[in-house]
C-alpha positions in Angstrom: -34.9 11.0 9.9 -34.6 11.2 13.9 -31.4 12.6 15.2 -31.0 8.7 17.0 -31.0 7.1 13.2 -28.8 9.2 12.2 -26.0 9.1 14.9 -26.3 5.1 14.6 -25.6 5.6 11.3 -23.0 7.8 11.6 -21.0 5.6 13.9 -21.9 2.6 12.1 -20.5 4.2 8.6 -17.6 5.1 10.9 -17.0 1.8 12.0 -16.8 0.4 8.9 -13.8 3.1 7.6 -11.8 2.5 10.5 -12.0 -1.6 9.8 -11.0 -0.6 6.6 -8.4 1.7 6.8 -6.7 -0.9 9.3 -7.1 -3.7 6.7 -5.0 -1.7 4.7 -2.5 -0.7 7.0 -2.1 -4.6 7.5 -2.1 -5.4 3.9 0.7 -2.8 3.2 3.0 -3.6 6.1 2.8 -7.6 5.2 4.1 -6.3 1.3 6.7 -4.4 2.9 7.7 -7.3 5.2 7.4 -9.7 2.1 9.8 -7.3 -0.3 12.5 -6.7 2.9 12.6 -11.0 2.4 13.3 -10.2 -1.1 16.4 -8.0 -0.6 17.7 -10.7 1.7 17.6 -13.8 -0.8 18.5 -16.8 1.5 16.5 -16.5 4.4 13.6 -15.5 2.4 13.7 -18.6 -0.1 13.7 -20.6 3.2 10.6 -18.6 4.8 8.8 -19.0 1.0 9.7 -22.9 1.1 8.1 -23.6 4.5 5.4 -21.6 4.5 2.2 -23.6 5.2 0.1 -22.6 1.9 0.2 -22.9 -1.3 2.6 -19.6 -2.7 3.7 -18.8 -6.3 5.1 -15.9 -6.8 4.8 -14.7 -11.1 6.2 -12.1 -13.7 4.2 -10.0 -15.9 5.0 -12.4 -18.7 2.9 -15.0 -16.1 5.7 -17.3 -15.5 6.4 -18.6 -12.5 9.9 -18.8 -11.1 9.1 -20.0 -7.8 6.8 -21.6 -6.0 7.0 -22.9 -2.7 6.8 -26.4 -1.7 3.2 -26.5 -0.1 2.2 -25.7 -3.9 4.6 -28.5 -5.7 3.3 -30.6 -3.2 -0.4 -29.8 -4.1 0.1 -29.9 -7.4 2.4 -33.3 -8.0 4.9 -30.0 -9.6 8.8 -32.2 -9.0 11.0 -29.0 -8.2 14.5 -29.0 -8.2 15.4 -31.2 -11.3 17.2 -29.9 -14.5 13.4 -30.5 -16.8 11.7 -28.9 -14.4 8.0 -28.2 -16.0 7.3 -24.9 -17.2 4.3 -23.4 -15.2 2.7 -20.5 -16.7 -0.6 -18.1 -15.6 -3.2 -18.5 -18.5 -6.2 -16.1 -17.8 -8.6 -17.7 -19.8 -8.5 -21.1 -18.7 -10.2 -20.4 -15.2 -13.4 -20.4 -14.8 -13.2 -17.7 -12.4 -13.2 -14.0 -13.9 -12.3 -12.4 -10.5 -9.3 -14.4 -10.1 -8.1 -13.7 -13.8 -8.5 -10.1 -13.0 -6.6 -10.2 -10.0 -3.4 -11.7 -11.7 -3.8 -9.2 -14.3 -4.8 -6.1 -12.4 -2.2 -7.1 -9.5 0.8 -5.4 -11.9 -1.7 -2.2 -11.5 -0.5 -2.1 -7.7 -3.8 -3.2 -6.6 -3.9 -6.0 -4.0 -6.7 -8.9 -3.5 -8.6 -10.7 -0.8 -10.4 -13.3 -3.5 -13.1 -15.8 -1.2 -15.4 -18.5 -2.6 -13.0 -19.6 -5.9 -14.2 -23.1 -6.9 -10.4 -24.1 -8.1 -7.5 -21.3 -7.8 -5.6 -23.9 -9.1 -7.1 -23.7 -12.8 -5.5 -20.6 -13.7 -2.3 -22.6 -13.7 -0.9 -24.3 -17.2 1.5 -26.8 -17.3 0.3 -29.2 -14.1 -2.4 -31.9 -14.1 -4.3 -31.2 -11.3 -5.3 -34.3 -9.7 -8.6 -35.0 -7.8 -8.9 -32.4 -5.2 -8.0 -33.7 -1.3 -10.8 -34.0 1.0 -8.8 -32.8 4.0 -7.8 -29.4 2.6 -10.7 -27.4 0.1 -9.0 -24.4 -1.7 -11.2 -21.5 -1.9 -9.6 -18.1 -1.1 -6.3 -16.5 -2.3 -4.5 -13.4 -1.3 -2.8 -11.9 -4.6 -0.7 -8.5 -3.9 2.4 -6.4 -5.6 5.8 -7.0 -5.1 7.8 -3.9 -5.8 11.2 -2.8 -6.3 13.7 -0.6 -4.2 12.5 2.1 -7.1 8.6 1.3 -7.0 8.6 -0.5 -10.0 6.6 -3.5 -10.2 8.3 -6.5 -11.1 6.6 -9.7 -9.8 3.0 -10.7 -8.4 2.5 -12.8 -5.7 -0.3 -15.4 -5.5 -0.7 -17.5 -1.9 -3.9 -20.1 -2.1 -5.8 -21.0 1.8 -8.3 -23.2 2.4 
């Protein structure tokens, strides 16, 4: 191999660590941001409700205590009454084994970029998804850790983009 080949890919395969170390960086200062809105509970229900995408943040029993209202909206879920449906996580009704072992694998402290789901939405039990709006074609989801002031685990976090 010529000593040219090999410096191009040198830098190339150096290029591509530093891209990744920074995506990490980002990913692990936007959980720390998220669990600092944690500790302060009002503002951060109000940045979760206006938040532009879909966002449901889950236990490890895969309930879901709150979601935001980008994702009631999507999914005809009425928040905010006394019956309010119960909406749960069920792996195995998605179609999509990456995104089932994200929701799973997220209490493992591993975070998740997920691209090119046919319907995030399936994972969810308990809402009747309706026919899926033309203007806005759900296909990737972020899916990290949230973690206590003692690194403990406790919920997972789930936002859906177009």
């Amino acid at each position: 191999m010529s000593d040219n080949l090999q410096e191009q890919l040198l830098k190339e395969l150096s290029d591509v660590q530093r891209m990744l170390e920074q995506r990490n960086e980002t990913q692990g200062n936007m959980i720390r941001k998220f669990q600092e809105l944690i500790s302060n509970g009002s503002i951060f229900t109000k940045i979760i409700d206006y938040f532009p995408y879909p966002m449901a943040i889950f236990t490890p029993q895969y309930t879901l205590p709150i979601v935001n209202k980008a994702f009631a909206e999507e999914t005809e879920l009425k928040l905010g009454h006394d019956e309010q449906e119960e909406v749960r996580i069920l792996r195995y009704k998605t179609s999509d084994m990456q995104l089932a072992a994200a929701v799973t694998n997220v209490f493992d402290g591993k975070t998740y970029i997920l691209e090119d789901l046919k319907d995030p939405f399936s994972i969810f039990a308990g809402i009747e998804r309706r026919e899926k709006k033309q203007s806005r074609c759900f296909a990737k989801a972020v899916i990290f850790p949230v973690l206590s002031g003692d690194g403990a685990i406790t919920h997972g976090v789930i936002v859906i983009m177009p």
